[in-house]
C-alpha positions in Angstrom: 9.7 -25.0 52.5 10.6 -24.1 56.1 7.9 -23.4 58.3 7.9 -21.0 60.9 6.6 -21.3 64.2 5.2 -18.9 66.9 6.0 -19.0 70.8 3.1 -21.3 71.0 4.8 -24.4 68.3 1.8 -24.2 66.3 2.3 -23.0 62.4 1.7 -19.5 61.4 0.0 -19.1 58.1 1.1 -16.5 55.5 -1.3 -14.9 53.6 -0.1 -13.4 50.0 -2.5 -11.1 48.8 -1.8 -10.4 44.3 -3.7 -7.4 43.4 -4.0 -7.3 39.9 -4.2 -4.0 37.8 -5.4 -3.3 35.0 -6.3 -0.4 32.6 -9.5 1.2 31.5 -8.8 0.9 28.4 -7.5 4.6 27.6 -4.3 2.8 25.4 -7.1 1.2 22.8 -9.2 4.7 23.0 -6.3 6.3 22.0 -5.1 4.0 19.6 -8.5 3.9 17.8 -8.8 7.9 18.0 -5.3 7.8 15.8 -6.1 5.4 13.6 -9.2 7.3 12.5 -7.2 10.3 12.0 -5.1 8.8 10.1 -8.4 7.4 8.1 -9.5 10.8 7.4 -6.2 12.3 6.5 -5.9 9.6 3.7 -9.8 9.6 2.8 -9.2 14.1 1.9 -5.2 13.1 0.4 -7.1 10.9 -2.7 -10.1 13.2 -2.6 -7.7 16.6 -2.9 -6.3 14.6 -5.7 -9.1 13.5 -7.7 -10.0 16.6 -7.6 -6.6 18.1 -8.8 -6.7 15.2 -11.8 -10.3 16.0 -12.9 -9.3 19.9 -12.7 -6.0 19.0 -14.8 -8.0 16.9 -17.3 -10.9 19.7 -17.7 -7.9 22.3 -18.5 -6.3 20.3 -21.3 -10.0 19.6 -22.8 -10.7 23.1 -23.1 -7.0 23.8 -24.3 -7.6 21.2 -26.7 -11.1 22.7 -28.0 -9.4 26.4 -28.4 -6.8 24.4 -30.8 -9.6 23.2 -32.6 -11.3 26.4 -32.9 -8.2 28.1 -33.7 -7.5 25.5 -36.8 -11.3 25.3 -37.8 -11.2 29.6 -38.3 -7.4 29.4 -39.9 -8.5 26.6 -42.3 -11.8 29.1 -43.1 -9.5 32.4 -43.5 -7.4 29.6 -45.8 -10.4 28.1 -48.1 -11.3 32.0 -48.7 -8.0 33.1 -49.7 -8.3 31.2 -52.6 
C-alpha cells in the first residue's frame, strides 16, 4: 500500500472510523406481536368449532330422542288397537 507523505516527508496516518448500526429490536417486537395474533386467531378457530360440533351433536341427540318418543307412543296407539 502506497503511503502518502506531507510537505514535511513524514507519513500521514489515516484514520477509518466504522460505525456500526444496529436496531432496537422493533423487527422481533413486531414479529412476536404477529405471531401471537396469529396464536389467538387459531386458539378461537378450534374453539368456534368445538363449539359448532358439540352444538351439532346435542341437535341430533335430541332429534334422535323425539324419534324414540315418536315410535315408543305409535307402538302404544298400536298394542291398543288390538
Amino acid at each position: 500500500m502506497a503511503e502518502t507523505r506531507n510537505d514535511e516527508g513524514q507519513p500521514t496516518t489515516h484514520t477509518t472510523i466504522i460505525k456500526e448500526r444496529r436496531g432496537g429490536g422493533g423487527g422481533a417486537v413486531l414479529i412476536a406481536i404477529v405471531l401471537l395474533i396469529a396464536v389467538l386467531v387459531g386458539a378461537w378457530y378450534l374453539y368456534s368449532t368445538s363449539n359448532s360440533t358439540n352444538r351439532k351433536n346435542d341437535a341430533i341427540a335430541g332429534a334422535a330422542k323425539s324419534v324414540g318418543s315418536a315410535a315408543d307412543k305409535a307402538g302404544s296407539a298400536i298394542d291398543q288397537s288390538k
